[in-house]
Structure formats: structure tokens, C-alpha cells
ROTORDREN-817196 format. One record per residue: z, x, y of N, C-alpha, C in turn. Coordinates in nm, 4 decimals. Each point is the difference from the previous one (the first is absolute). Last residue first. Example, Ala and Ser with C-alpha at 12.3 -4.5 7.8 and 13.67 -1.06 7.14 Angstrom:
2
{site {0.7080,1.2850,-0.2250},{0.0060,0.0820,0.1190},{0.0730,-0.0770,0.1090}} {site {-0.0070,0.0290,-0.5720},{0.0000,-0.0890,0.1190},{0.0000,0.0900,0.1200}} 
END
This chain:
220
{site {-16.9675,4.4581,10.5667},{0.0318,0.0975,-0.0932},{-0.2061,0.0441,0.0744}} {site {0.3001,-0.4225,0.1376},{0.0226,0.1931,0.0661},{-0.0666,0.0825,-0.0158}} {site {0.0372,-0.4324,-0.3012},{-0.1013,-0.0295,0.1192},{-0.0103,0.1609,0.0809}} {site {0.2515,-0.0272,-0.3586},{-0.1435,0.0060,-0.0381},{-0.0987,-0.0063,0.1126}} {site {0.5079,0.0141,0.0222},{-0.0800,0.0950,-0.0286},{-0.1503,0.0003,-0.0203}} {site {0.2455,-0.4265,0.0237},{-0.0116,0.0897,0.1359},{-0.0470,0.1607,0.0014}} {site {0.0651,-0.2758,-0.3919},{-0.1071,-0.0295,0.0739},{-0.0203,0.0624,0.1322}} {site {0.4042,0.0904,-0.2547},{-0.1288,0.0664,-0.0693},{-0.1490,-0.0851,0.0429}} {site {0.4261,-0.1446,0.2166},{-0.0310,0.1699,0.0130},{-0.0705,0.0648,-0.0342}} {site {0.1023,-0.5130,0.1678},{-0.0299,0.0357,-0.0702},{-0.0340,0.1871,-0.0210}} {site {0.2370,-0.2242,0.3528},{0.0890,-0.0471,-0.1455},{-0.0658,0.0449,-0.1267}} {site {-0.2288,0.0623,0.4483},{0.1313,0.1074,-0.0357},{0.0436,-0.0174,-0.1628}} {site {-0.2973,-0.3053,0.3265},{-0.0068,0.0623,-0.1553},{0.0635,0.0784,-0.0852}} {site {0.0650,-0.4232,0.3449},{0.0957,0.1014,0.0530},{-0.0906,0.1194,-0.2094}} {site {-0.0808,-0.4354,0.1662},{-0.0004,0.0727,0.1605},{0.0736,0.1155,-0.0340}} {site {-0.1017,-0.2373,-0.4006},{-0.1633,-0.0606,0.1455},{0.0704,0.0730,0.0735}} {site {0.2971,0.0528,-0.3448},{-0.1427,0.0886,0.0195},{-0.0986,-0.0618,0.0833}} {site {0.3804,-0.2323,-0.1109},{0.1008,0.0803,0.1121},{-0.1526,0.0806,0.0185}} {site {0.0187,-0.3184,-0.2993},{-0.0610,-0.0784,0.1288},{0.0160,0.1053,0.0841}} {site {0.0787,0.1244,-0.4199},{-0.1591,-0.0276,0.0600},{-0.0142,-0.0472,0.0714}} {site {0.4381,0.0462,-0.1038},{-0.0875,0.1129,0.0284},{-0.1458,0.0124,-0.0088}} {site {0.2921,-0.3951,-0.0851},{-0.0020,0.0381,0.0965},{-0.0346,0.1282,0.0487}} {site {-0.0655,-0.1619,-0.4283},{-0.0966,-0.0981,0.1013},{0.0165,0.0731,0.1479}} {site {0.2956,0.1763,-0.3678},{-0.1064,0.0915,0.0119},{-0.1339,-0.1046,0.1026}} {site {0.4473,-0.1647,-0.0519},{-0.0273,0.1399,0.0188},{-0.0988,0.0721,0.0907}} {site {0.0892,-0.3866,-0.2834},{-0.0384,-0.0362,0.1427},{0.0377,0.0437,0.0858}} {site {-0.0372,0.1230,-0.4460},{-0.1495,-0.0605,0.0363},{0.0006,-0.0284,0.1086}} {site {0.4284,0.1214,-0.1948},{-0.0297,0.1248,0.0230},{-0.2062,-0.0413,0.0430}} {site {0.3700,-0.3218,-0.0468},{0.0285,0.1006,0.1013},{-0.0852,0.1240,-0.0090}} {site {-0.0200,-0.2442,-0.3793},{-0.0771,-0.0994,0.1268},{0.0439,0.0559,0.1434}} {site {0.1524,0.2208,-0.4534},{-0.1369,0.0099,0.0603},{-0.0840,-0.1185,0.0983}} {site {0.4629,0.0094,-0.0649},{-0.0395,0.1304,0.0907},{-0.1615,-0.0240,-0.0450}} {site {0.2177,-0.2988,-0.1930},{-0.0119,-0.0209,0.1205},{-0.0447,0.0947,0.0810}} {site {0.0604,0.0203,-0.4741},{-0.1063,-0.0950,0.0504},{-0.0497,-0.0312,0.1545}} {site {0.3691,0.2601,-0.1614},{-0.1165,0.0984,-0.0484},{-0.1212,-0.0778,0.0752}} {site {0.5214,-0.0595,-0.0683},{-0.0624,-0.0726,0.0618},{-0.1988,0.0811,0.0472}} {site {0.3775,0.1678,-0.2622},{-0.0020,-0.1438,-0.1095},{-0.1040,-0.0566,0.1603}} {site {-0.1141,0.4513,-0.1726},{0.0820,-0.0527,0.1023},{0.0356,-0.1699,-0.0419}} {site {-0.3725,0.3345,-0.1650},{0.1624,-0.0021,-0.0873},{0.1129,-0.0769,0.0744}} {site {-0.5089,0.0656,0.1464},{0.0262,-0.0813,-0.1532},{0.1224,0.0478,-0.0925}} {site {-0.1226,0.0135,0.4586},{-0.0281,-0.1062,-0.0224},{0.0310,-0.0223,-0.2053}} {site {0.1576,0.4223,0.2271},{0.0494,-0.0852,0.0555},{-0.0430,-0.1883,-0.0712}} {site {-0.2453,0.4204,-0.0576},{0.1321,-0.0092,-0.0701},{0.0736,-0.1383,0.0271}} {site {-0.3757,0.1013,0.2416},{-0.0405,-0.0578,-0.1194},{0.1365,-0.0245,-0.1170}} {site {-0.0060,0.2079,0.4341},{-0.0195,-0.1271,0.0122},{-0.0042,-0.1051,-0.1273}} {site {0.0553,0.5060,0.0242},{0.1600,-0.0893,0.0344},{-0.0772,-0.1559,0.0091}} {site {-0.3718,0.2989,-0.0372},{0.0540,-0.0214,-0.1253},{0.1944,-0.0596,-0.0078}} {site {-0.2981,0.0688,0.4074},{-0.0443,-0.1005,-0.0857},{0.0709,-0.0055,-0.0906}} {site {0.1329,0.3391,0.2830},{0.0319,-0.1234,0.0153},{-0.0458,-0.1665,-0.0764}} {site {-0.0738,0.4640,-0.0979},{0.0509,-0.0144,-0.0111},{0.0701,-0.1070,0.0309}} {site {-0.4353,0.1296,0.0649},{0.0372,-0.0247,-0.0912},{0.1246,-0.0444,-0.0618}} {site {-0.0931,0.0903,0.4715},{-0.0752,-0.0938,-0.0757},{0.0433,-0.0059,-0.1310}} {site {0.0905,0.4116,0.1278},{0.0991,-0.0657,0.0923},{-0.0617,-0.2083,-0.0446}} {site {-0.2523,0.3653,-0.1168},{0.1114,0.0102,-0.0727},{0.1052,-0.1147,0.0245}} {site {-0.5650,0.0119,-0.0116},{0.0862,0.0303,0.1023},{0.1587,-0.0393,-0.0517}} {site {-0.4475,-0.0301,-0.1898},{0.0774,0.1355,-0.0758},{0.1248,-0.0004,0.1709}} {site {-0.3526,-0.3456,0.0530},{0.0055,-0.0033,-0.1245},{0.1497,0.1225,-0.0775}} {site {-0.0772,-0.2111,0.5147},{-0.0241,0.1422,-0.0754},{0.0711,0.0073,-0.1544}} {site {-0.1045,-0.3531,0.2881},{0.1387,0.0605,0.1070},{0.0073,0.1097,-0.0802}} {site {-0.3066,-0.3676,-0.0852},{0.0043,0.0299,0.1492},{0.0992,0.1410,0.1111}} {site {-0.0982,-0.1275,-0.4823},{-0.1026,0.0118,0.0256},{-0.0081,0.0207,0.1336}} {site {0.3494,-0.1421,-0.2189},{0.0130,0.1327,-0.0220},{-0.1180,0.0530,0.0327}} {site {0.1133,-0.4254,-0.0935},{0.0075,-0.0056,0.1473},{-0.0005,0.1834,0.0631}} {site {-0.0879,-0.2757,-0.4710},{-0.0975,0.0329,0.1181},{0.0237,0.0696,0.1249}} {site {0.3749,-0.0966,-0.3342},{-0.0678,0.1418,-0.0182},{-0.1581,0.0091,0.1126}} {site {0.2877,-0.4046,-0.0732},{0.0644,0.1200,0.1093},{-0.0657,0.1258,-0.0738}} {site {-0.1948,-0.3538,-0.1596},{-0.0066,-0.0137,0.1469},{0.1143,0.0785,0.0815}} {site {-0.0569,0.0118,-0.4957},{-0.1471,0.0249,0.0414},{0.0415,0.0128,0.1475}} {site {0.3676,-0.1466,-0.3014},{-0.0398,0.1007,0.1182},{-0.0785,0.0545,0.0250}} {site {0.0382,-0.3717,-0.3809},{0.1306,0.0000,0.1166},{-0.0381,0.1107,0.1215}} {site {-0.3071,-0.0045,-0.3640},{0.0271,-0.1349,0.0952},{0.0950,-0.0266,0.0975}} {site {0.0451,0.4019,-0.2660},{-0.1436,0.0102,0.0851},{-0.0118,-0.1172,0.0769}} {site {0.2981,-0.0294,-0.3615},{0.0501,0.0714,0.1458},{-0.1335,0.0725,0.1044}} {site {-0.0880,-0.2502,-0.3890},{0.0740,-0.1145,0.0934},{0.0595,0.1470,0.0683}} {site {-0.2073,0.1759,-0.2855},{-0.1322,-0.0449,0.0517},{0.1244,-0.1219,0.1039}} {site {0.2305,0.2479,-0.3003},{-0.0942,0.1115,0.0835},{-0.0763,-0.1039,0.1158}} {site {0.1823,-0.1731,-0.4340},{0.1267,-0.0105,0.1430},{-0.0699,0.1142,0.1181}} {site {-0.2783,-0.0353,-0.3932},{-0.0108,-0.1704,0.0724},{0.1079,0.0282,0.0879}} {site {-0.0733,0.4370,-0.1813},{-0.1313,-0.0443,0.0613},{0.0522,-0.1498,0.0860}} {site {0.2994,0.1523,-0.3028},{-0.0397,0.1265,0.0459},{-0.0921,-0.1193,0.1489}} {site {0.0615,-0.1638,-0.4361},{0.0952,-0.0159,0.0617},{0.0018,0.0747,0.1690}} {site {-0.3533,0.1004,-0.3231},{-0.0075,-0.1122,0.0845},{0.1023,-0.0763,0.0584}} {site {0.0874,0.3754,-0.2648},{-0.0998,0.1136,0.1505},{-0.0545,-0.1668,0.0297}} {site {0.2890,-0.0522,-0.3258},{0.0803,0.0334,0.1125},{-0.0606,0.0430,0.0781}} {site {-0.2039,-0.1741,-0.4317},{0.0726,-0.0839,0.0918},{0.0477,0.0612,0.1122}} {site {-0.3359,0.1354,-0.3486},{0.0281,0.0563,0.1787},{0.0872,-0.1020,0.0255}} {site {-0.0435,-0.0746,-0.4484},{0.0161,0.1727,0.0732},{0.0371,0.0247,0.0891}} {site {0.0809,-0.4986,-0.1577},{-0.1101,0.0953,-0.0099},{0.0604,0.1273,0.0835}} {site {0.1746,-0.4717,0.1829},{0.0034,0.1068,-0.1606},{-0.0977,0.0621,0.0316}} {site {0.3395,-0.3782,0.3221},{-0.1576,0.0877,-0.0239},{0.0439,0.0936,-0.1120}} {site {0.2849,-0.2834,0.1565},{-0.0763,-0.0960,-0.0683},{-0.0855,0.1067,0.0139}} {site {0.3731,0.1040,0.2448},{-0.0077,0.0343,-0.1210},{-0.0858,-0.0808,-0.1055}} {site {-0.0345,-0.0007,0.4932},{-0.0485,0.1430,-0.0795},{0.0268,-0.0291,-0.1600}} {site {0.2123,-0.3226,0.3112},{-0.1793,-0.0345,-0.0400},{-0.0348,0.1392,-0.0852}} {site {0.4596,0.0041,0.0915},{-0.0291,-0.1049,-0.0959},{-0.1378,-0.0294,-0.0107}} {site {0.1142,0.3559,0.3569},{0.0166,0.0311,-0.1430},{-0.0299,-0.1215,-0.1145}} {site {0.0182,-0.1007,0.4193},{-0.1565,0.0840,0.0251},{0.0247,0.0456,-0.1725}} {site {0.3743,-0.2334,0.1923},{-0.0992,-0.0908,-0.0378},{-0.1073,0.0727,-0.0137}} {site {0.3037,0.2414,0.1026},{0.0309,-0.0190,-0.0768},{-0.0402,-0.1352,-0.0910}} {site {-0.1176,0.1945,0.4437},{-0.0307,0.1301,-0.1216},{0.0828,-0.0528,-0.1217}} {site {-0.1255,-0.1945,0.5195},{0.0614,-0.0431,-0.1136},{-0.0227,0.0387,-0.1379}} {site {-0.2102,0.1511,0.4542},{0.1608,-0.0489,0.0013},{0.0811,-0.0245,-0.1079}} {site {-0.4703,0.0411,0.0259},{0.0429,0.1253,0.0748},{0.1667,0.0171,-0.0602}} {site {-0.2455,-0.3978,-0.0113},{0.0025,0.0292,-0.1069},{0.0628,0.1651,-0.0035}} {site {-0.0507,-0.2299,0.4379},{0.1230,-0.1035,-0.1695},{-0.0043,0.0580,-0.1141}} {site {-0.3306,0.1552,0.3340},{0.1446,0.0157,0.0613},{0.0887,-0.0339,-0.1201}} {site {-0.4321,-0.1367,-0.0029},{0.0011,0.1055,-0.0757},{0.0947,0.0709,0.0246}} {site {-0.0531,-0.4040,0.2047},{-0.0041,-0.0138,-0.1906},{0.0472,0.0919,-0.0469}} {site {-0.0710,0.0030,0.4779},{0.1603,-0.0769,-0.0473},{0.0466,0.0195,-0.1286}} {site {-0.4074,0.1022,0.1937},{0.0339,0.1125,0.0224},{0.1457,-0.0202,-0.0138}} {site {-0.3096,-0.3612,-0.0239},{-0.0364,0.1170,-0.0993},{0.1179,0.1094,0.0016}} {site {-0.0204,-0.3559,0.3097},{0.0966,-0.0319,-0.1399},{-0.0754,0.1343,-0.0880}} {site {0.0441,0.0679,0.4959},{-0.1127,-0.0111,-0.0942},{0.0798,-0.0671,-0.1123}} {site {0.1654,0.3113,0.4185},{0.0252,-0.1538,0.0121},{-0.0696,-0.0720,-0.1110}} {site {-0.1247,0.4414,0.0773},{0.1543,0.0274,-0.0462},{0.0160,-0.1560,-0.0177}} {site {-0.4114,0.0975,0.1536},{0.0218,0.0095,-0.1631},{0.1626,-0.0332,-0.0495}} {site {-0.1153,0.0553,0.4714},{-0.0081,-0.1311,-0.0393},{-0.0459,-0.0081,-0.1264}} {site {0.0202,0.3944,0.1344},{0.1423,-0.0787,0.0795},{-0.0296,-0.1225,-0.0461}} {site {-0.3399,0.3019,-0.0766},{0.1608,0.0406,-0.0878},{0.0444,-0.0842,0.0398}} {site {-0.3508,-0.0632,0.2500},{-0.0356,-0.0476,-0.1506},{0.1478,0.0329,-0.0822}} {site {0.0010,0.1847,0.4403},{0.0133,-0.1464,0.0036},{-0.0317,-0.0590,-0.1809}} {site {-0.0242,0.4167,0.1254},{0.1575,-0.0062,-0.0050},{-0.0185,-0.1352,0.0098}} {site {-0.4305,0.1572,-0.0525},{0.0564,0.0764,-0.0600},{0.1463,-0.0381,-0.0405}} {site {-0.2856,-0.0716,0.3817},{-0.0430,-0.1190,-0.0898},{0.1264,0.0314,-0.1546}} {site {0.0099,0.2841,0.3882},{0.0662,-0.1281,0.0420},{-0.0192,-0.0817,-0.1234}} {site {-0.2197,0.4062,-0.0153},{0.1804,0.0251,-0.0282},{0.0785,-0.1577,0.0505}} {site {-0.4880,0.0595,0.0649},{-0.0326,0.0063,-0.1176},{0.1947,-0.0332,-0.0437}} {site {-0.1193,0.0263,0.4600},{-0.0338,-0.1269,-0.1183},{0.0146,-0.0193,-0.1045}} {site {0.0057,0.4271,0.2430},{0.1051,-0.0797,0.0160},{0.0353,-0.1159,-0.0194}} {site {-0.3953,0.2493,-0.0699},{0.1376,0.0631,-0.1081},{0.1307,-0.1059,0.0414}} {site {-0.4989,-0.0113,0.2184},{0.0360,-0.1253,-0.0734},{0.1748,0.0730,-0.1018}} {site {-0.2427,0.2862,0.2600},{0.0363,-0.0828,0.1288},{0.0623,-0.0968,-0.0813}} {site {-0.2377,0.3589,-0.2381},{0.1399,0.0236,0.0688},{0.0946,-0.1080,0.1069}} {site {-0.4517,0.0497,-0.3274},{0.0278,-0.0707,0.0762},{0.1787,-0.0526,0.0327}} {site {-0.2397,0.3302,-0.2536},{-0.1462,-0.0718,0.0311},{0.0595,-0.0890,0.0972}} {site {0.3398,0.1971,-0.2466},{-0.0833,0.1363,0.0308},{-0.1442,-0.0514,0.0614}} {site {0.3573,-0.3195,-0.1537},{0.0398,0.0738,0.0932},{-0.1129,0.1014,0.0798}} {site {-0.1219,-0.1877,-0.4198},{-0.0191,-0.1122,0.1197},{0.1100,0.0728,0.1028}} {site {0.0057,0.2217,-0.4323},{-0.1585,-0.0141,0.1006},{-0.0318,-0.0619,0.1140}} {site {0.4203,0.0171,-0.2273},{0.0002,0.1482,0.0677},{-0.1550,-0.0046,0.0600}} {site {0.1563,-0.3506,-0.3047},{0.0413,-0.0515,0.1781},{-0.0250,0.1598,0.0495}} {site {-0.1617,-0.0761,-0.4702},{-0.0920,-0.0610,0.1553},{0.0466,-0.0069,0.1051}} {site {0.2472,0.2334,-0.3319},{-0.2083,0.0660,0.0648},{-0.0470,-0.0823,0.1026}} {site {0.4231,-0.1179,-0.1779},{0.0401,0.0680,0.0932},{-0.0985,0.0689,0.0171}} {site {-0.0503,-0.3471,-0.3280},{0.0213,-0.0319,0.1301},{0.0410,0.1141,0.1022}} {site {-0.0718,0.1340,-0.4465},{-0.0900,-0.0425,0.0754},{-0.0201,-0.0929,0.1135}} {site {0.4049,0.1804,-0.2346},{-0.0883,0.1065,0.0685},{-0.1355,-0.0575,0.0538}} {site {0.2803,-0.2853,-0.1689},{0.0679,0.0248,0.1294},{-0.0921,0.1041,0.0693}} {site {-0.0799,-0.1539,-0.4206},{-0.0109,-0.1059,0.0699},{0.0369,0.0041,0.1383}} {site {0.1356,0.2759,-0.3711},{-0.1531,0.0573,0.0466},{-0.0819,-0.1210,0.1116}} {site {0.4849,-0.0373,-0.1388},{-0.0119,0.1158,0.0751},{-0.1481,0.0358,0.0480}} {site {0.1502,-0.3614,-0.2938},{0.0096,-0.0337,0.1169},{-0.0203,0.1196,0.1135}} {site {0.0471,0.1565,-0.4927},{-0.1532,-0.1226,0.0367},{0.0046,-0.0440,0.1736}} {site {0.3584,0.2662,-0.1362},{-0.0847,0.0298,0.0190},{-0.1473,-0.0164,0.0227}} {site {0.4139,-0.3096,-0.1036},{-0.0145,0.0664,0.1017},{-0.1122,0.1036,0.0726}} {site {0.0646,-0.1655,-0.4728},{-0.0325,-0.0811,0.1206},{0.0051,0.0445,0.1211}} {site {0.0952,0.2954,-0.3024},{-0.1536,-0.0611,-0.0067},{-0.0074,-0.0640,0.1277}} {site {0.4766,0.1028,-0.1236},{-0.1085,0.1260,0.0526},{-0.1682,-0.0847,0.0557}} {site {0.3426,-0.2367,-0.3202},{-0.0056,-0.0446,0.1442},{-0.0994,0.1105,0.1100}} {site {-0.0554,0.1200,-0.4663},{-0.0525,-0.1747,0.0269},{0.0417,-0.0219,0.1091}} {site {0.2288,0.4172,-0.1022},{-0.1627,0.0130,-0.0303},{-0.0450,-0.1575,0.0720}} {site {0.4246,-0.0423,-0.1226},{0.0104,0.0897,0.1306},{-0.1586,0.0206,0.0341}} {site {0.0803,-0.1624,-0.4109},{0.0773,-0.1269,0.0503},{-0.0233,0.0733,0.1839}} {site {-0.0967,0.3062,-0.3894},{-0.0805,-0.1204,0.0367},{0.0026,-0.0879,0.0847}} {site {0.3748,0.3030,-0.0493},{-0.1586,0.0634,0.0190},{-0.1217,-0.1081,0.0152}} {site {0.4289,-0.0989,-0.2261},{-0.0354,-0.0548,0.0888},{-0.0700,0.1198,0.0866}} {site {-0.0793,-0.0226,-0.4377},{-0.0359,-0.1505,0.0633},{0.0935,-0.0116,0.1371}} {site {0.0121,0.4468,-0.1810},{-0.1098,-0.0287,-0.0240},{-0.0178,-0.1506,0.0488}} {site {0.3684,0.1398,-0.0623},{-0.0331,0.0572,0.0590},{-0.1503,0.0191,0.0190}} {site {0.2449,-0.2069,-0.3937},{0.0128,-0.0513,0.1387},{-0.0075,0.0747,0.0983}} {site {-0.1851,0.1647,-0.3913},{-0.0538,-0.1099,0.0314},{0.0701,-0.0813,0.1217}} {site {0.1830,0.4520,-0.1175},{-0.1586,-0.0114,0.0547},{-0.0267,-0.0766,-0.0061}} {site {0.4914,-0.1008,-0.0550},{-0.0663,0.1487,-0.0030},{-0.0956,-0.0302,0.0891}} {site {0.1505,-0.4693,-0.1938},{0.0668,0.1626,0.0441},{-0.0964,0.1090,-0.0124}} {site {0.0622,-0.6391,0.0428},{-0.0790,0.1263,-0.0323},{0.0567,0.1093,0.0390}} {site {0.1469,-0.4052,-0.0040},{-0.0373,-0.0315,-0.0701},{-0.0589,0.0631,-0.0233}} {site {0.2388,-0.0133,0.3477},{0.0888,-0.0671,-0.0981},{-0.0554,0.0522,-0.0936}} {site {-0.2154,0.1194,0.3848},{0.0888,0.0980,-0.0661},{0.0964,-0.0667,-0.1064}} {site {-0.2935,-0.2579,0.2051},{-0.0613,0.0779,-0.0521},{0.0409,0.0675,-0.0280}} {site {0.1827,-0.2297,0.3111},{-0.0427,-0.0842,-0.0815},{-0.0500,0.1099,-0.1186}} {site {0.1406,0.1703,0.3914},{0.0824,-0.0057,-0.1010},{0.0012,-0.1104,-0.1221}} {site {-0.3645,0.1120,0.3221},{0.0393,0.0699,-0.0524},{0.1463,0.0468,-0.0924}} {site {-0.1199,-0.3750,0.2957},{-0.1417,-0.0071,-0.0559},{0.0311,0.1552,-0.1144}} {site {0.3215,-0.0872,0.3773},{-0.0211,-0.1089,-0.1379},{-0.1241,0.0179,-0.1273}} {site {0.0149,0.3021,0.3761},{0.0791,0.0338,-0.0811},{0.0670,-0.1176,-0.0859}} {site {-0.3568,-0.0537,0.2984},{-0.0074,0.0977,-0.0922},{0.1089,0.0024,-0.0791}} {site {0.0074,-0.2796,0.3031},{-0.0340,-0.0764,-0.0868},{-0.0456,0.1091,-0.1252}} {site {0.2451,0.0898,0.4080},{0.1022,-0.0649,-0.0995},{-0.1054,-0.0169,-0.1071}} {site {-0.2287,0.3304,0.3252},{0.1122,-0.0099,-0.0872},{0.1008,-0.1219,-0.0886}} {site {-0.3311,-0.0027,0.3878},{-0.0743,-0.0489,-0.1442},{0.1182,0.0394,-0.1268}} {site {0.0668,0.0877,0.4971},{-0.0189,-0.1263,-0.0453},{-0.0329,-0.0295,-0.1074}} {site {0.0716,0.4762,0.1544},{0.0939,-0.0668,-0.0147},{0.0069,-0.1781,-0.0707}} {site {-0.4065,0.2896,-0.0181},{0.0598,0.0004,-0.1237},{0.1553,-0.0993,0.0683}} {site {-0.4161,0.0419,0.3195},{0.0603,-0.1008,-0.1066},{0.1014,0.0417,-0.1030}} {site {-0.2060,0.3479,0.3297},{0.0503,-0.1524,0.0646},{0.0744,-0.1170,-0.1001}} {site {-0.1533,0.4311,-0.1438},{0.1048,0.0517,0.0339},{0.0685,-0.1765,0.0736}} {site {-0.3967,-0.0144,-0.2781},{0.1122,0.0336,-0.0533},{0.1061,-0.0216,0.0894}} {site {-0.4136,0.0123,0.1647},{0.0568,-0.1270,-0.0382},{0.1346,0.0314,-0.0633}} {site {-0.1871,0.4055,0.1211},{0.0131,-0.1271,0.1265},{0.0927,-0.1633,-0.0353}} {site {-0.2853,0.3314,-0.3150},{0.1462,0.0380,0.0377},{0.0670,-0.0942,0.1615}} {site {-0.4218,-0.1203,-0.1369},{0.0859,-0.0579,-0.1339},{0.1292,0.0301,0.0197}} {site {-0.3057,0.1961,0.3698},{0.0268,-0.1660,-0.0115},{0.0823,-0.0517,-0.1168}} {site {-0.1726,0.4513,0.0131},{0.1118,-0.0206,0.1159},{0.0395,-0.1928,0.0246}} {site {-0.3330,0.0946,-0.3602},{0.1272,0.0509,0.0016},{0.0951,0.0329,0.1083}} {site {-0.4644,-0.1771,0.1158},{0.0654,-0.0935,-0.1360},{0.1656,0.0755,-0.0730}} {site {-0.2554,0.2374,0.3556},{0.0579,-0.1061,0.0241},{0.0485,-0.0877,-0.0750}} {site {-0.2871,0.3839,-0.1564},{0.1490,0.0248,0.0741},{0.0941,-0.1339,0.0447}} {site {-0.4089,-0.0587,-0.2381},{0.1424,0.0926,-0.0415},{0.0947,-0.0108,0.0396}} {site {-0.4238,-0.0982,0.2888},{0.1103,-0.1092,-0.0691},{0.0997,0.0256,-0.0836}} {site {-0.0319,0.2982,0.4215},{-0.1313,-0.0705,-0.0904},{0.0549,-0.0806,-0.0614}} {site {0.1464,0.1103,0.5023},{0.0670,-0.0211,-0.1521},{-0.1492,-0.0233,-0.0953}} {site {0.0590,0.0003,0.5325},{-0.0767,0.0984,-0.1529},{-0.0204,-0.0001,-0.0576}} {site {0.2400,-0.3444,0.2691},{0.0162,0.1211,-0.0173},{-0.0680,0.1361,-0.0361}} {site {-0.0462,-0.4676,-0.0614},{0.0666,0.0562,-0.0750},{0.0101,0.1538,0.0115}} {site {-0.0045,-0.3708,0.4079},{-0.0585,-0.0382,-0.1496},{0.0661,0.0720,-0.0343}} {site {0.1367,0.1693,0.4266},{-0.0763,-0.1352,-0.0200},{-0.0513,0.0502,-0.1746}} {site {0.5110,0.2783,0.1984},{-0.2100,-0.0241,-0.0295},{-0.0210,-0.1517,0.0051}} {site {0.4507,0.1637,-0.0229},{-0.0788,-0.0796,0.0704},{-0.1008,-0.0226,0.0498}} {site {0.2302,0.2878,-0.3221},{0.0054,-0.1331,0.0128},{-0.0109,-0.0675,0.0714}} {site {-0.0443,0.4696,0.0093},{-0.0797,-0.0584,-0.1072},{0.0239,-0.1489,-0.0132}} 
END
């Protein structure tokens, strides 16, 4: 099942929750310090069902984001499962263009910004605590949600080439991500890790193997 081309089957339901649980299992190690800042903030000052409840929210709001980015994935994985299926010859283009755009995202001041902020959960807390109102924690939730999307949009594309639900993949991404954003040298691996992933798109002009869930498609 994981190294299908596109989504597999998958309807959207379905996929939008193998994807949220997905995210979870990949991100909670990294996202942990700022959760559990973010949640003993709130246990100062709240008990029982209301603090359990905001941080529910606080978990809910990063959830979203992610899942928003998820239906963004499902419909890129219609069109790359169509363009395999009409034109099997171009898949191996498609997985080159794929690791090269990641790879040279990794090098990006964007992908630096949203690294720093990844990184620094105790400066992430002093901006949070200027927000009020109700939903403060499901938009607490959401704004540190949406920079770890910025931060690993481009090692999650690459899952397009090498099987979205593929285990062994997953797992290695999510050490990557740990790594960049708990490691004191985090910054660097993700520039080791763009000129990485450059060199496996250069490695897919002669060699497609590298890619598995395109190489299925073309076989298939």
C-alpha cells in the first residue's frame, strides 16, 4: 500500500485521516517541547474540564493545519496519479522535479524562518501570550501548525515519489525533522538534508529505481 502512485484509492475521508494520524505519529516527537510549554502554561491557571479542554484546542488548531495542508496534498496526488496514468514516460520527471524543488527549498531563507521559529518555543510562547479571546489556543493551535507546515511541506513532497503511506520513508523523515528542530545544529542538517535530496534527483535521470511509487506507476 505504500508505494502506490497518488492516493492510492484512498477516498478523501479516508486519506485526510490516515494523513492527520500520520502527521501526528511524525511530528508529535518535534512539536513536543512547545506543546508541553504551551500546556503547562495553562495548567497554572486552569483545572479539571476547562484546562483540558484548551489544551484540546491547542492540539485541535495544530490538527487543522495540517489537515488543511493534507487536502492540498490529496489533490496534488489526483493530478500526479493522472499524469502517471496518461503519461507514464514523464513519472520520472515528475520524481526528479519533486526532490529537486525540496532540495533547494531546504537552502530558502523561508525554510530558515520557519526553522527558527520551529526551534525557539520559548520565544513562540512570549508572542502567544499577547493573544486573547476564546479561541486563543485552537489559533495558538493553528499559527505554530501553519510554520511547521512551512518548515516541512518539502520533506513531506518527497513522499510523492517514494510512497505517501510508505513506513520505512516515514520514518526516516520524521528523525529528519526531529533532528532539525531539536538538534543544536538542526539548521545545518536541513542544508545537508536539500543537498541530499538535489543529489537524488540528479541520481533519478539514470538511475529511476530511487523513485518506487513512480516506478510502480509506470509497471503498473
Amino acid at each position: 500500500m505504500g508505494i502506490g502512485p497518488g492516493t492510492m484509492g484512498m477516498s478523501l475521508p479516508l486519506f485526510v485521516g490516515m494523513w492527520v494520524a500520520m502527521m501526528i505519529a511524525m511530528m508529535f516527537p518535534s512539536v513536543a517541547p512547545v506543546a508541553v510549554l504551551w500546556a503547562r502554561s495553562i495548567a497554572k491557571r486552569t483545572a479539571g474540564a476547562e484546562r483540558a479542554l484548551r489544551i484540546g484546542s491547542f492540539a485541535a488548531g495544530y490538527l487543522v493545519a495540517w489537515a488543511a495542508f493534507g487536502l492540498l496534498a490529496f489533490a496534488a496526488l489526483l493530478g500526479v496519479q493522472r499524469l502517471v496514468e496518461v503519461a507514464p514516460a514523464d513519472a520520472k520527471w515528475l520524481g526528479v522535479g519533486i526532490f529537486a524543488a525540496a532540495g533547494l527549498y531546504q537552502l530558502t531563507p523561508i525554510k530558515d524562518a520557519c526553522l527558527r521559529h520551529c526551534r525557539s518555543p520559548m520565544a513562540q510562547l512570549l508572542h502567544y501570550a499577547a493573544y486573547g479571546g476564546r479561541t486563543r489556543d485552537f489559533r495558538v493551535g493553528i499559527h505554530h501548525g501553519l510554520y511547521c507546515v512551512g518548515c516541512c511541506w518539502g520533506l513531506m513532497a518527497v513522499l510523492v515519489a517514494v510512497g505517501v503511506m510508505n513506513v520505512p520513508a516515514m520514518a526516516g523523515l520524521a528523525a529528519v525533522i526531529f533532528l532539525e528542530k531539536l538538534w543544536r545544529r538542526g539548521q545545518l542538517m536541513s542544508r545537508v538534508v536539500g543537498l541530499a535530496f538535489l543529489a537524488i534527483a540528479g541520481i533519478a535521470v539514470f538511475y529511476p529505481g530511487v523513485l518506487p511509487a513512480l516506478r510502480s506507476a509506470r509497471m503498473s
